[in-house]
Steps between C-alpha positions, in 0.01 A plus 500: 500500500538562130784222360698605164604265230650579162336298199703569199445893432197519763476590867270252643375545868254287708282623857325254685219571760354813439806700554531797278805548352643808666760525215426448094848643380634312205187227508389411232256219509434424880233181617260536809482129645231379761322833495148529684357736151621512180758788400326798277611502154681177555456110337360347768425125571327357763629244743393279762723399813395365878638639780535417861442703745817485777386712775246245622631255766731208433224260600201669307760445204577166567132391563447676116734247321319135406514241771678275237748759442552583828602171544716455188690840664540289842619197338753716278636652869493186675598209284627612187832633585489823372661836563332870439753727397501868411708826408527870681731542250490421132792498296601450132616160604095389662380676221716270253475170722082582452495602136683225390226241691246711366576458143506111528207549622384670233598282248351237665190688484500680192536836638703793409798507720558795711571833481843533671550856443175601643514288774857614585406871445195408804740350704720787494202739576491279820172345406571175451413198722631182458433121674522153447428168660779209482637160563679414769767451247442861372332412212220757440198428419278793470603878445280814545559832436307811628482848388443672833435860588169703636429257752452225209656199427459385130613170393667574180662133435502152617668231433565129465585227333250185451570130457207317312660197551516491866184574674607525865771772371207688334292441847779643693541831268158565533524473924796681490359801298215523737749503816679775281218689447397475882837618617519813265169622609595453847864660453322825319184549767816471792637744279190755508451419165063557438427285155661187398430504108442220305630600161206499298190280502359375092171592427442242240332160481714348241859451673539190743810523609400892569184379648708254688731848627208644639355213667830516718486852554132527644579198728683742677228718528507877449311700197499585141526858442533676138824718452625689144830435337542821237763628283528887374673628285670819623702633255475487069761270538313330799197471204694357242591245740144408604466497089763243400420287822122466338657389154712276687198335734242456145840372322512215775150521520451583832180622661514924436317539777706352709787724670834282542693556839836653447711225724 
């Protein structure tokens, strides 16, 4: 499903999965995201990401995850007093309530916060997932948001907020994103849902607290498989675009080869 956004004077579009656009009308830049080859005559970057695959039993993919995180996911259920929640449904006021935890997050973090206008322009497209794991209270505690279509699930965002200072907190985050994890790859595969993605997997050596990321993500078993994020530019205008965005990236000097994500 090709989505539309307008940046400044330029029509920017964005595919996911291998579908082919069936429509390029007034596009003028579009990006190809989690593609199995890269795009002809496209900038093309290759990625990394593990995915799960759903339509094996719900035993065979319990027996996958750790024993120590299988156990983490049963205390979480049993003693933690949490609640899974999730949304059929997902309105400008989820999509607020999220984005606002997100960006704490974010600046807790260091990241860049998000994208609302993309992510609202997915959720209108009716390709937006969204869960999160809370308190008894109703506090939340962790957030994840899927891009889902093609019989994929793709974990686009998640979510919380640590406490350094208070260990069993931290402790109970990381149960509590396991049992959230566990429960949305149980939800899509009841769904008929085939592939739980990931979200990416790093291919460096350098990162620990990326190194750390994938440590959690193959104790749930599954496989790394390489995918292509490319952008094109369609039109002259679509060009000029691609042109100023490389002035831009070696301005902030950011890797050129390197294709950013458009939300």
């Amino acid at each position: 499903m090709l989505i539309l956004k307008r940046k400044l004077i330029f029509s920017v579009g964005e595919v996911w999965f291998d579908e082919e656009p069936k429509e390029l009308n007034n596009v003028d830049v579009i990006y190809y995201k989690q593609w199995k080859y890269p795009i002809v005559g496209a900038q093309s970057n290759e990625v990394q990401t593990r995915l799960i695959d759903l339509t094996k039993s719900q035993q065979e993919l319990w027996q996958n995850i750790s024993s120590n995180d299988r156990y983490k996911i049963r205390r979480a259920e049993q003693k933690d007093e949490i609640a899974y929640e999730y949304w059929d449904n997902v309105n400008s006021d989820l999509l607020n309530r999220f984005s606002d935890f997100y960006d704490l997050f974010a600046t807790q973090k260091g990241l860049v916060k998000i994208d609302r206008s993309w992510l609202r322009k997915r959720a209108d497209a009716g390709l937006i997932d969204i869960s999160h794991v809370k308190l008894k209270d109703g506090s939340p505690l962790v957030w994840h948001v899927y891009y889902v279509h093609k019989n994929r699930a793709f974990l686009l965002h998640s979510a919380s907020i640590k406490n350094s200072e208070n260990t069993s907190y931290q402790s109970l985050i990381g149960r509590a994103n396991r049992y959230h994890h566990w429960q949305d790859i149980l939800r899509f595969k009841n769904s008929g849902i085939g592939i739980y993605d990931f979200g990416g997997w790093y291919t460096g050596n350098t990162d620990r607290q990326k190194l750390g990321i994938n440590e959690f993500k193959e104790k749930f078993g599954g496989e790394v498989v390489k995918n292509f994020n490319c952008i094109n530019g369609i039109t002259i205008k679509g060009k000029l675009y691609l042109h100023l965005l490389k002035i831009y990236m070696s301005l902030s000097k950011l890797p050129l080869p390197r294709i950013p994500w458009s939300g």
